[in-house]
C-alpha positions, 0 to 999 in steps of 0.5 A: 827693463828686466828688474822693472816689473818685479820691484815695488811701487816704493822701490820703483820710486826709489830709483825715480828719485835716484835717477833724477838726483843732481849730482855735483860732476860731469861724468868723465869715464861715462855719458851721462844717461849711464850714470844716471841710471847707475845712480839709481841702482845705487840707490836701490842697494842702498836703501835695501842694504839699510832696511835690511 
């Protein structure tokens, strides 16, 4: 992806971790590979919004 090489070995673990999260639900509006990913990237601006 376009973001992947300019983030951190911790940033990009972040994601990993986000990505593989189980979430409680079955996507309806979406496949599940989108939320994924979008789960990850929620999780990316989170732990940047937190951390400052």
């Amino acid at each position: 992806s376009y973001i992947s090489p300019r983030l951190t070995a911790e940033e990009q673990d972040l994601i990993r971790r986000g990505r593989n999260q189980k979430s409680g639900h079955i996507p309806t509006h979406t496949n599940a590979v989108t939320y994924r990913y979008s789960t990850a990237w929620e999780s990316l601006l989170g732990y940047l919004y937190l951390t400052g």
